[in-house]
Biopython code that builds the backbone (N, CA, C, O; Angstrom):
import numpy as np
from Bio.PDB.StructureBuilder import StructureBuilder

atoms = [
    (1, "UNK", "N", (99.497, 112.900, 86.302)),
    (1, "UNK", "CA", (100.925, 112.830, 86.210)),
    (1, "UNK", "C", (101.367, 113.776, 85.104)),
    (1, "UNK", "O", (100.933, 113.805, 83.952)),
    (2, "UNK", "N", (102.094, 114.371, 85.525)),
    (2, "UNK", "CA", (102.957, 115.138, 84.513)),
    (2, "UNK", "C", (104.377, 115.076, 84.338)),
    (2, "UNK", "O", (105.213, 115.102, 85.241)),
    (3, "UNK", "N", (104.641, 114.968, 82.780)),
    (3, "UNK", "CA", (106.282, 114.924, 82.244)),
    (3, "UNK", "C", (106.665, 116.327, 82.626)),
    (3, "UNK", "O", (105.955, 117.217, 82.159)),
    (4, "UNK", "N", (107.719, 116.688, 83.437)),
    (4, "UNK", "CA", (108.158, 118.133, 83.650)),
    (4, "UNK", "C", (110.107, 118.803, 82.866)),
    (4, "UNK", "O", (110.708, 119.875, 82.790)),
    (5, "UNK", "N", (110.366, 117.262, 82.449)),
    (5, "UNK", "CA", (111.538, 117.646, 82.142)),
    (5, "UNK", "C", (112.569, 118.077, 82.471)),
    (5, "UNK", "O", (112.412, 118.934, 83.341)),
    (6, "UNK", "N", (113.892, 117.865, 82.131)),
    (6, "UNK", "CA", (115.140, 118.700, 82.938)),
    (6, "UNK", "C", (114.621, 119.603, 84.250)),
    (6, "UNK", "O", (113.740, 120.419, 83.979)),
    (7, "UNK", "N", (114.949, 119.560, 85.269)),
    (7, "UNK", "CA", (115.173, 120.280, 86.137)),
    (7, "UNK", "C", (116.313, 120.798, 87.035)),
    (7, "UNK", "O", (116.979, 119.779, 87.220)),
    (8, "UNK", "N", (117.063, 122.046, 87.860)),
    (8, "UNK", "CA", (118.094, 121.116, 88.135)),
    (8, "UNK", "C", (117.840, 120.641, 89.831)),
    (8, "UNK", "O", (117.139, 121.001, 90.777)),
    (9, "UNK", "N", (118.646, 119.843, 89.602)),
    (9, "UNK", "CA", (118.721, 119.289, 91.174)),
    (9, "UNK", "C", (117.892, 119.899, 92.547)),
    (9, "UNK", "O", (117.083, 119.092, 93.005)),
    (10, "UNK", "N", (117.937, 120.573, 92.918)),
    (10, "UNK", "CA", (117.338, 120.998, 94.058)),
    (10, "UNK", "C", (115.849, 121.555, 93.728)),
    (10, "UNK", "O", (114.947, 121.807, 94.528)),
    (11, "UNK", "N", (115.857, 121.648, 92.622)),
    (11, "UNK", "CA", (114.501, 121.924, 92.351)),
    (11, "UNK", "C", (113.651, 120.524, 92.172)),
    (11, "UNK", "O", (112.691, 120.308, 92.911)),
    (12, "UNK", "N", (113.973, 119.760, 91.346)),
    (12, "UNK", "CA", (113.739, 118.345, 91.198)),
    (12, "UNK", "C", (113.484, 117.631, 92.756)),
    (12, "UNK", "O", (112.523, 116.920, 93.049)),
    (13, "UNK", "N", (114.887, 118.119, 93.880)),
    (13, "UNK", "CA", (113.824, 117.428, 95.188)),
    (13, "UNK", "C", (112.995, 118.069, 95.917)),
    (13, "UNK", "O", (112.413, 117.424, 96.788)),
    (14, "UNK", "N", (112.678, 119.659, 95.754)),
    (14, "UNK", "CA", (111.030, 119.824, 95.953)),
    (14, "UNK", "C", (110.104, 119.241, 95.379)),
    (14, "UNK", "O", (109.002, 118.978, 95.862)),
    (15, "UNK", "N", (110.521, 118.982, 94.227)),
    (15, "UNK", "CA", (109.123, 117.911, 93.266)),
    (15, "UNK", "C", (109.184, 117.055, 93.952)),
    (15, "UNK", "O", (108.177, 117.128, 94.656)),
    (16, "UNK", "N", (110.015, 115.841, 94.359)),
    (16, "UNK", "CA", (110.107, 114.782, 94.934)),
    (16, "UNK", "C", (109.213, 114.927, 96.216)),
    (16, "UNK", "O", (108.065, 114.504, 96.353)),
    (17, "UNK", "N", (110.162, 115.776, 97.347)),
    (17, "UNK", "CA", (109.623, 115.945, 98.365)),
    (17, "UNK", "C", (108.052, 116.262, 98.886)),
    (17, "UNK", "O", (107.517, 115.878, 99.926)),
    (18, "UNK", "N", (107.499, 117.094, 97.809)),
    (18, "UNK", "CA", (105.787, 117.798, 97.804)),
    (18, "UNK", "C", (105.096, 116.402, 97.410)),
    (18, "UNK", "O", (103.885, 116.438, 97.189)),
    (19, "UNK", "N", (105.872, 114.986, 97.290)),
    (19, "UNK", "CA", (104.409, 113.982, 96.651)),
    (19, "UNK", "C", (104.847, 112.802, 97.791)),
    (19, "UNK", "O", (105.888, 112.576, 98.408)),
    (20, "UNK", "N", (103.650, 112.238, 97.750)),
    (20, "UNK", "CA", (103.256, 111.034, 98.458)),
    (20, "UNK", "C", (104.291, 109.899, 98.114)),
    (20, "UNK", "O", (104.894, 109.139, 98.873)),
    (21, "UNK", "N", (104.313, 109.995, 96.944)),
    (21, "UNK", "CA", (105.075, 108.079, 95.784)),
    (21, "UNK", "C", (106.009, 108.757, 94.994)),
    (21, "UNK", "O", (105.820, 109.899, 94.575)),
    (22, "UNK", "N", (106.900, 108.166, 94.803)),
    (22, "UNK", "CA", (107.476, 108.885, 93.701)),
    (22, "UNK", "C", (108.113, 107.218, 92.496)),
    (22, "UNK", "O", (109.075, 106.476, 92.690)),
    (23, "UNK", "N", (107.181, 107.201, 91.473)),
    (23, "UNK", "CA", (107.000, 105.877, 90.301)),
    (23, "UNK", "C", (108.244, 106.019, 89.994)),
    (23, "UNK", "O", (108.846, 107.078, 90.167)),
    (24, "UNK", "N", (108.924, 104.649, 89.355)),
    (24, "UNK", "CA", (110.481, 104.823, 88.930)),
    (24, "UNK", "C", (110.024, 103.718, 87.881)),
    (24, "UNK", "O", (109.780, 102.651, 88.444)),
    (25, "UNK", "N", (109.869, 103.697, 86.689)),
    (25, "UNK", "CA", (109.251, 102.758, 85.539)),
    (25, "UNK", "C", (110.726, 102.585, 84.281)),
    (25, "UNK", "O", (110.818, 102.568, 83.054)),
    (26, "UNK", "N", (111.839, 102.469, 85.634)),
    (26, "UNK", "CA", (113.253, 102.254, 84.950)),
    (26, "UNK", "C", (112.904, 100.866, 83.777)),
    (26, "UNK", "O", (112.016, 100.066, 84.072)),
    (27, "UNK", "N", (113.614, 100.725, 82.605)),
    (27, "UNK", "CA", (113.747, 99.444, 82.454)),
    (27, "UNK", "C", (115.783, 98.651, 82.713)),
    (27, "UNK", "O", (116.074, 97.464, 82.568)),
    (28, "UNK", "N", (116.661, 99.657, 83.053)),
    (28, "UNK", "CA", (117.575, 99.448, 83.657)),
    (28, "UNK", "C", (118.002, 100.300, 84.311)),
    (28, "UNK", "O", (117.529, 101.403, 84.037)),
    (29, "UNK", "N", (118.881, 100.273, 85.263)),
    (29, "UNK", "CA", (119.537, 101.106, 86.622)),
    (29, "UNK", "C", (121.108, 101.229, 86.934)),
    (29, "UNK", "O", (121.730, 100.167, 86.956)),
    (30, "UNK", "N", (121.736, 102.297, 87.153)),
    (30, "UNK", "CA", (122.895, 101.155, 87.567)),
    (30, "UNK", "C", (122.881, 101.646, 89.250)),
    (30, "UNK", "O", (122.276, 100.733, 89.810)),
    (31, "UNK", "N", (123.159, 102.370, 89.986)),
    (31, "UNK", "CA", (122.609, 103.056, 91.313)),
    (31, "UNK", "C", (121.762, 103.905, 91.229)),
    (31, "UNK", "O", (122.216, 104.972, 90.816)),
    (32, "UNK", "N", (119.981, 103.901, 91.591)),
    (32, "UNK", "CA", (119.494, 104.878, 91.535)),
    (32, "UNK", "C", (119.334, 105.484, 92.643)),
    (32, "UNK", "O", (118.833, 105.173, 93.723)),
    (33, "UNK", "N", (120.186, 107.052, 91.928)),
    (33, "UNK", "CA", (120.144, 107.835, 93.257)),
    (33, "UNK", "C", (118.570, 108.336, 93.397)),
    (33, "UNK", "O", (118.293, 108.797, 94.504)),
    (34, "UNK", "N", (117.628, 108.309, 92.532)),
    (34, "UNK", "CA", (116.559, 108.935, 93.179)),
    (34, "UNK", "C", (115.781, 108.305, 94.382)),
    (34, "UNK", "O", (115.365, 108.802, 95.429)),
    (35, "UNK", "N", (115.738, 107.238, 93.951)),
    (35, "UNK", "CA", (115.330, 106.017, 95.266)),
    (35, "UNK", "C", (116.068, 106.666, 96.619)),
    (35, "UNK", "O", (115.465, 106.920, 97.662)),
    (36, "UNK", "N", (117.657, 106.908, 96.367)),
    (36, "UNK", "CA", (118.223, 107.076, 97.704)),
    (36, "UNK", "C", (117.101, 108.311, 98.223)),
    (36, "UNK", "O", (116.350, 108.254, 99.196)),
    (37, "UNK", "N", (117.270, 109.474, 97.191)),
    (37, "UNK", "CA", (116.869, 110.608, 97.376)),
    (37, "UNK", "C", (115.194, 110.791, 98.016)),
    (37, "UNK", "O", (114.726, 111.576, 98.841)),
    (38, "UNK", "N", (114.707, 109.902, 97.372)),
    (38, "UNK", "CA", (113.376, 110.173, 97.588)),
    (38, "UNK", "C", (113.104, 109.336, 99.508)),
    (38, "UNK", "O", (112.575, 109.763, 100.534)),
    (39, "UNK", "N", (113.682, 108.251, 99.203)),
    (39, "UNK", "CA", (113.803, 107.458, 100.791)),
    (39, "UNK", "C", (114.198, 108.509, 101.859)),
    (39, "UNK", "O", (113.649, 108.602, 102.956)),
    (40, "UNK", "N", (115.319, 109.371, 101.370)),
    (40, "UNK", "CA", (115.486, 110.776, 102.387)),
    (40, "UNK", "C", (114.881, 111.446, 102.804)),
    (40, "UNK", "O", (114.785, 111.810, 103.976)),
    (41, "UNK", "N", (114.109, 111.876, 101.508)),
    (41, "UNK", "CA", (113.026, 112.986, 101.869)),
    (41, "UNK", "C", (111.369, 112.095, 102.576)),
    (41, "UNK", "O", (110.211, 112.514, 102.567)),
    (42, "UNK", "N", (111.835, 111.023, 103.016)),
    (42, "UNK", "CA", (110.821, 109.951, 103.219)),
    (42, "UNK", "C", (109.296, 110.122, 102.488)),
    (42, "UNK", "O", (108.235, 110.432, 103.029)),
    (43, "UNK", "N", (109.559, 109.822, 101.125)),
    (43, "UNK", "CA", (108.925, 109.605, 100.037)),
    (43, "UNK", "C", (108.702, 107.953, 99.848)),
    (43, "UNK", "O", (109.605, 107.136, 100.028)),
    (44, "UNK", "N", (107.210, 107.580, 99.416)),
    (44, "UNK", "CA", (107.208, 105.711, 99.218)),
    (44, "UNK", "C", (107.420, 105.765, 97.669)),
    (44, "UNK", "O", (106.899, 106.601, 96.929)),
    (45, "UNK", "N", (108.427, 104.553, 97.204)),
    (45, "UNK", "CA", (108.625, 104.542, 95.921)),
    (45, "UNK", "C", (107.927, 103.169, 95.535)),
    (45, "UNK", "O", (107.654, 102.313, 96.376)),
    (46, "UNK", "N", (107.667, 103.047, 94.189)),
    (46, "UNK", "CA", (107.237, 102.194, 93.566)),
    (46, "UNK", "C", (108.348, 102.258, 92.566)),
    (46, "UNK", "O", (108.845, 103.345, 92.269)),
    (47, "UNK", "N", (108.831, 100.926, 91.939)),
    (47, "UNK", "CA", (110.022, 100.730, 91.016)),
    (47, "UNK", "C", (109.939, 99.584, 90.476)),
    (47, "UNK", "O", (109.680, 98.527, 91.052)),
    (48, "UNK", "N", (110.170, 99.760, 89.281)),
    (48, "UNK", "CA", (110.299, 98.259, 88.513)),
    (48, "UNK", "C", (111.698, 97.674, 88.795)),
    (48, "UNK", "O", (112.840, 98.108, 88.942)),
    (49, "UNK", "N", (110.919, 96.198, 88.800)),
    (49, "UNK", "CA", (111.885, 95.158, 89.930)),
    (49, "UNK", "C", (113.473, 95.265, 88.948)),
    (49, "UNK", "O", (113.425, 94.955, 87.758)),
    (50, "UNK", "N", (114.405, 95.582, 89.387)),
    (50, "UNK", "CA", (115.554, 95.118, 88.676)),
    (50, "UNK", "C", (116.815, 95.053, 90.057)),
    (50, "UNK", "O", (116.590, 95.403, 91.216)),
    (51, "UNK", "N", (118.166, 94.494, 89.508)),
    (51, "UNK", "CA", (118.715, 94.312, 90.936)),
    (51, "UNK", "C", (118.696, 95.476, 91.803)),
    (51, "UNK", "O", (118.086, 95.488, 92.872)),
    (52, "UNK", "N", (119.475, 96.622, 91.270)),
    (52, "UNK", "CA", (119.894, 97.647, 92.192)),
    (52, "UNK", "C", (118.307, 98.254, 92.848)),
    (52, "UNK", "O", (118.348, 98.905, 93.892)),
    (53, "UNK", "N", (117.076, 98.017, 92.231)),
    (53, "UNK", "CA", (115.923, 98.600, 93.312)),
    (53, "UNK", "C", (115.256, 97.473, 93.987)),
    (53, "UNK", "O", (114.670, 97.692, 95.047)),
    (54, "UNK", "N", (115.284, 96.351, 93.509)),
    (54, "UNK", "CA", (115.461, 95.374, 94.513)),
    (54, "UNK", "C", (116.351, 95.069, 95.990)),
    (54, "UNK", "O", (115.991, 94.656, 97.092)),
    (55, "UNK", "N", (117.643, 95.473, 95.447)),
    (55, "UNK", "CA", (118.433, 95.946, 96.480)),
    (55, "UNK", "C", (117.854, 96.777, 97.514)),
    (55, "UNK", "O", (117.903, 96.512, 98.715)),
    (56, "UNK", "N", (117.332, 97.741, 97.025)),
    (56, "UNK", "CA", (117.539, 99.015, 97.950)),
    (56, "UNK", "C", (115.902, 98.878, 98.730)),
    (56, "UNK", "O", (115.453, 99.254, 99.813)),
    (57, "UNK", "N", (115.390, 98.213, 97.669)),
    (57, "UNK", "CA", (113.754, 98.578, 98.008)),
    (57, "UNK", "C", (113.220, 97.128, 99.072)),
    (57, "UNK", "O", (112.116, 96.997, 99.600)),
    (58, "UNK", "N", (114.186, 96.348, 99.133)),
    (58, "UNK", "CA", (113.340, 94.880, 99.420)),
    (58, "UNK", "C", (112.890, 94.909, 101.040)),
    (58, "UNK", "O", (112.818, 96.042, 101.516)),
    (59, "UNK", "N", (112.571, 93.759, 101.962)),
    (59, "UNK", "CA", (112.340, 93.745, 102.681)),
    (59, "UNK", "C", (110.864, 94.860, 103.313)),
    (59, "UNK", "O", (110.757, 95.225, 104.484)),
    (60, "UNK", "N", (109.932, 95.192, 102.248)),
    (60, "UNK", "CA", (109.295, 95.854, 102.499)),
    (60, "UNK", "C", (109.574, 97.558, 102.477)),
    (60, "UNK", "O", (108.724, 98.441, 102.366)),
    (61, "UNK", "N", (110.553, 97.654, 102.571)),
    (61, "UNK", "CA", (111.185, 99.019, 101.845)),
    (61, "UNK", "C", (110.622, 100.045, 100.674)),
    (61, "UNK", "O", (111.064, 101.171, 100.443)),
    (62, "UNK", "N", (109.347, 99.255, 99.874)),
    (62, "UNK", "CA", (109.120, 99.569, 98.949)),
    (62, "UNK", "C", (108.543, 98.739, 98.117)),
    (62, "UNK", "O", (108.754, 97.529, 98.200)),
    (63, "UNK", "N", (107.576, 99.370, 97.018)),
    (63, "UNK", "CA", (107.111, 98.232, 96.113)),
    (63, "UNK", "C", (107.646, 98.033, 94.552)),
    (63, "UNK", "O", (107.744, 98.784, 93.581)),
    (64, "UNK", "N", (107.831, 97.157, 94.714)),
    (64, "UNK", "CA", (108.743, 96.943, 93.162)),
    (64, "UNK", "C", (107.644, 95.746, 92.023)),
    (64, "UNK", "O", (107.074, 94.665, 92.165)),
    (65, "UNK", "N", (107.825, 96.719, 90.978)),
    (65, "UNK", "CA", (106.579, 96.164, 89.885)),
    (65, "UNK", "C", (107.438, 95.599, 88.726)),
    (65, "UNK", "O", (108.474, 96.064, 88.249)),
    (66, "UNK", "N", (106.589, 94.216, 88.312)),
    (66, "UNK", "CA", (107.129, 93.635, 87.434)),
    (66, "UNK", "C", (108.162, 94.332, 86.129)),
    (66, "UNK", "O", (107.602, 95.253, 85.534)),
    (67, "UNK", "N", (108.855, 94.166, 85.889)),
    (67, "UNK", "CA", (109.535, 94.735, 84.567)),
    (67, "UNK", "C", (108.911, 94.564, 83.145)),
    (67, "UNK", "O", (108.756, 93.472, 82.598)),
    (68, "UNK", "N", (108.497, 96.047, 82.494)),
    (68, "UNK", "CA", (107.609, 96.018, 81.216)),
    (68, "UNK", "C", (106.304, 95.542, 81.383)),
    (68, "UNK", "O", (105.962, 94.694, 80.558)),
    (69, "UNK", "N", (105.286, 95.940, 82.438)),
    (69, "UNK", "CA", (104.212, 95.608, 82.934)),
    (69, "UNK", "C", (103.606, 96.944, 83.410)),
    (69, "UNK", "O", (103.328, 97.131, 84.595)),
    (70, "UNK", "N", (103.445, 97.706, 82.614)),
    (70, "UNK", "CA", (102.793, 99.307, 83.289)),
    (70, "UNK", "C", (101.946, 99.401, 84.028)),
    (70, "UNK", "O", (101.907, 100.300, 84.868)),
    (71, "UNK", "N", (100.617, 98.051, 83.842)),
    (71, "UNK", "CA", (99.810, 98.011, 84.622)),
    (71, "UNK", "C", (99.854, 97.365, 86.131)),
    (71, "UNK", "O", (98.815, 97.136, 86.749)),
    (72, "UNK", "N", (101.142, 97.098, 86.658)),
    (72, "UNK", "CA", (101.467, 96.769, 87.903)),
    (72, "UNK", "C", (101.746, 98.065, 88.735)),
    (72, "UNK", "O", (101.392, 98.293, 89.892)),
    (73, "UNK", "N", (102.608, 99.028, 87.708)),
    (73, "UNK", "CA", (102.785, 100.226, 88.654)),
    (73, "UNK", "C", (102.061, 100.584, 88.832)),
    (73, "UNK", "O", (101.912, 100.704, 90.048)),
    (74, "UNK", "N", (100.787, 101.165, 87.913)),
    (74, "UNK", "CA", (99.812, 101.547, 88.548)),
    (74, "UNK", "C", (99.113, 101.368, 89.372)),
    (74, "UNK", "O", (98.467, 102.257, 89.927)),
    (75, "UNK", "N", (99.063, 99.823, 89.729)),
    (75, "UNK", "CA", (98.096, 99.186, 90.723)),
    (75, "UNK", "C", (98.792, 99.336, 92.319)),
    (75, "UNK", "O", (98.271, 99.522, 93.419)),
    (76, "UNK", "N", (100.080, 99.179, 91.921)),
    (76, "UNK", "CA", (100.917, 99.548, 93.277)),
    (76, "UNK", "C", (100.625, 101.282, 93.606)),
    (76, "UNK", "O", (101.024, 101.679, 94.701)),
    (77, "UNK", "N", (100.348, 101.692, 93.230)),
    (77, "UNK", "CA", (100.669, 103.479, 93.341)),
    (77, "UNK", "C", (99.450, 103.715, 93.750)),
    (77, "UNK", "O", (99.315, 104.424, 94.747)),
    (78, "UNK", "N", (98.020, 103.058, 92.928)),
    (78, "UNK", "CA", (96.735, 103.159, 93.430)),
    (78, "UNK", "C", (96.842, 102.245, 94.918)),
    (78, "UNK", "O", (96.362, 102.677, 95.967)),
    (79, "UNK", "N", (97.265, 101.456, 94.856)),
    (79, "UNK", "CA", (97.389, 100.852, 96.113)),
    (79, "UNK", "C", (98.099, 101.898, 97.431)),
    (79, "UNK", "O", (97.622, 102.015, 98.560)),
    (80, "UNK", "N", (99.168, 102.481, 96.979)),
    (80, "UNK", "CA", (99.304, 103.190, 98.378)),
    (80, "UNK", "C", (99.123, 104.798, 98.221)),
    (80, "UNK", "O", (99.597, 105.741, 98.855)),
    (81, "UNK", "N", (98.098, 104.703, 96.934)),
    (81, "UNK", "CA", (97.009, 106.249, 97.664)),
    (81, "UNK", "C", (96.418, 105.762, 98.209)),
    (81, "UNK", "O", (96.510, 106.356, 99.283)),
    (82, "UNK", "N", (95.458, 104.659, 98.393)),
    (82, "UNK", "CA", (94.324, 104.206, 99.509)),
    (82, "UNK", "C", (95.302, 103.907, 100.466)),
    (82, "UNK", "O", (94.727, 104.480, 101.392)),
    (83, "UNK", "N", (96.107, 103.560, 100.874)),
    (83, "UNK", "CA", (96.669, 102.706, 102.063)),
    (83, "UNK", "C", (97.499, 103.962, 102.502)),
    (83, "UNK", "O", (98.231, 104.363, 101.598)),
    (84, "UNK", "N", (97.574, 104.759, 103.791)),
    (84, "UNK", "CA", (98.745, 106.144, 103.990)),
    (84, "UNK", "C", (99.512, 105.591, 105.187)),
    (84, "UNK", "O", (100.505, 106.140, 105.665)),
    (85, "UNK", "N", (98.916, 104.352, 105.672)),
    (85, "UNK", "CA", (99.272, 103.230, 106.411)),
    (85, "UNK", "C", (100.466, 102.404, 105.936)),
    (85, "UNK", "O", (101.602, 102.524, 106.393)),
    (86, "UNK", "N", (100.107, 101.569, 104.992)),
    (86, "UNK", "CA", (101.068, 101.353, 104.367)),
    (86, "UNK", "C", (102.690, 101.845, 103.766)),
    (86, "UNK", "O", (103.859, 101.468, 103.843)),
    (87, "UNK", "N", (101.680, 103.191, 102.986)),
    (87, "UNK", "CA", (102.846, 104.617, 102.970)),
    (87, "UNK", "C", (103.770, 104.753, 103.837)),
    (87, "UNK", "O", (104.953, 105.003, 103.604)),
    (88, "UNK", "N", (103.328, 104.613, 104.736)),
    (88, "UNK", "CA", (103.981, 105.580, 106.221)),
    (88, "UNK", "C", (105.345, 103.565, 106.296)),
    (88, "UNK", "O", (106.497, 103.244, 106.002)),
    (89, "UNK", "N", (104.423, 103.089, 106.721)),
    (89, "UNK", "CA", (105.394, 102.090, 107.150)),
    (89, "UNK", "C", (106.706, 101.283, 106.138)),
    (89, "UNK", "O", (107.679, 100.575, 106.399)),
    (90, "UNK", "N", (106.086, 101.851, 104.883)),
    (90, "UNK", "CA", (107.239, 101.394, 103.731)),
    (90, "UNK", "C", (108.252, 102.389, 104.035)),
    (90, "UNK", "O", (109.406, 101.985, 104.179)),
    (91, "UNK", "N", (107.925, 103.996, 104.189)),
    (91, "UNK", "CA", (108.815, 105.389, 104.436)),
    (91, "UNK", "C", (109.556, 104.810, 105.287)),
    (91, "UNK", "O", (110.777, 104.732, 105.155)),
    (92, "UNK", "N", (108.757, 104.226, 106.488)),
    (92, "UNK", "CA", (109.746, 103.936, 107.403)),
    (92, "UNK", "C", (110.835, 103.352, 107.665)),
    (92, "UNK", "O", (111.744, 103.795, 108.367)),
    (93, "UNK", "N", (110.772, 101.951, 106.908)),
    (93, "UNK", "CA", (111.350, 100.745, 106.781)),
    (93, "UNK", "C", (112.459, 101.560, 105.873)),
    (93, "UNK", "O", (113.524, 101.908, 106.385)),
    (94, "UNK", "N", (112.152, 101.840, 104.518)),
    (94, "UNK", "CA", (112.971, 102.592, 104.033)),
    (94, "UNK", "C", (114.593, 103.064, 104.727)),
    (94, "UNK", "O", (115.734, 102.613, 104.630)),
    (95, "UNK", "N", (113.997, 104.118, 105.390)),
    (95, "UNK", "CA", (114.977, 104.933, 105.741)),
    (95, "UNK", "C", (115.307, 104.211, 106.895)),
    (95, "UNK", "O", (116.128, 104.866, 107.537)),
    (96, "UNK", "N", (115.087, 103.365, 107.331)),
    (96, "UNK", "CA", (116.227, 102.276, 108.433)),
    (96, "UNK", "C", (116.682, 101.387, 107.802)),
    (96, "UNK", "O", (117.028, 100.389, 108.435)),
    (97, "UNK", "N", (116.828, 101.398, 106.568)),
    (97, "UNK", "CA", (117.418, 100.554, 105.741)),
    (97, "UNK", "C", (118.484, 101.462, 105.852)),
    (97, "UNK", "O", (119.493, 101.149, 106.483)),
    (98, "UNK", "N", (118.373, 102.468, 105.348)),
    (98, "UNK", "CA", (119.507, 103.000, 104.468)),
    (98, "UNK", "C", (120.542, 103.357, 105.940)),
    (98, "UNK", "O", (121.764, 103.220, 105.998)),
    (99, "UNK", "N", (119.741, 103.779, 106.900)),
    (99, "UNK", "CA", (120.552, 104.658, 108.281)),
    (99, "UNK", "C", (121.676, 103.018, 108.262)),
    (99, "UNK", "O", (122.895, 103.087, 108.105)),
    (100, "UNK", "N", (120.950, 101.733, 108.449)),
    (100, "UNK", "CA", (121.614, 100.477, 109.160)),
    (100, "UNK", "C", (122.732, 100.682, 107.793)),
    (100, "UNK", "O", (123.848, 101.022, 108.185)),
    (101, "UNK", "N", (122.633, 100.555, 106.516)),
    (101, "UNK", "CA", (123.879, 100.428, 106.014)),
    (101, "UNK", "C", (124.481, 101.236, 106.136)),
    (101, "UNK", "O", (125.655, 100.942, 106.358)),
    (102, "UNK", "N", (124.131, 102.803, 106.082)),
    (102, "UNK", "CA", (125.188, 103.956, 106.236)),
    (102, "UNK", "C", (126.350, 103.280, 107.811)),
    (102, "UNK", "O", (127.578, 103.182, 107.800)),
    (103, "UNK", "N", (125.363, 102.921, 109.010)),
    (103, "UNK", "CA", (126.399, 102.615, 109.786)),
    (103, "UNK", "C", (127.529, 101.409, 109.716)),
    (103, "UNK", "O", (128.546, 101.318, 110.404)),
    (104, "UNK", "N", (127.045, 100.485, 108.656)),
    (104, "UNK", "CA", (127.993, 99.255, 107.997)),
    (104, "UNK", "C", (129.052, 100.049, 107.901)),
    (104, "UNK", "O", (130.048, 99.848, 108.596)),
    (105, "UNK", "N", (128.969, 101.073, 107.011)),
    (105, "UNK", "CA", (129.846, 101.829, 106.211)),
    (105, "UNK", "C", (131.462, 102.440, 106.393)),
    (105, "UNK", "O", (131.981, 103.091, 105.487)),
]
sb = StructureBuilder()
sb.init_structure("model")
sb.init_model(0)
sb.init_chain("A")
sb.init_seg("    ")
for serial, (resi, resn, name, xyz) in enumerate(atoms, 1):
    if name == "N":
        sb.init_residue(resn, " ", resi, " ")
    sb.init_atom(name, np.array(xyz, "f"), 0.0, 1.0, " ", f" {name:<3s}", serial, name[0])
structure = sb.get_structure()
């Protein structure tokens, strides 16, 4: 893992887009757009549990790791490098999450 720092935007979602997981080790949120962003580019996120990625991530959508527990993210993230199964079907779920509310909308 590497800290890469400021980027701007469109460069930041090739980073996103080129990886498997993309870790979110928020300890608060208020809408995270990267979650939206990364669910787009059908990226699996791992996120520490708080409402708004609970929100977005639940129902299998995603794995959400205890809050202030580093060693959960990791285990989730090692968990879906072995699993691309898993990967694939969280991506999926994901982004029919988001399509079903966009059509609420």
């Amino acid at each position: 893992m590497h800290y890469l720092g400021y980027k701007p935007r469109l460069m930041a979602l090739k980073y996103i887009k080129g990886n498997d997981i993309l870790p979110l080790p928020s300890r608060a949120e208020g809408m995270p757009i990267v979650v939206l962003e990364a669910v787009a580019l059908k990226v699996s996120v791992v996120a520490t549990s708080l409402a708004s990625t609970r929100e977005l991530l639940e129902s299998e959508a995603g794995v959400l790791a205890v809050l202030n527990d580093s060693t959960t993210i990791v285990r989730a993230v090692d968990t879906l490098i072995e699993d691309s199964g898993m990967r694939k079907h969280m991506v999926e779920r994901a982004y029919e999450r988001i399509l079903e509310n966009s059509r609420e909308e």
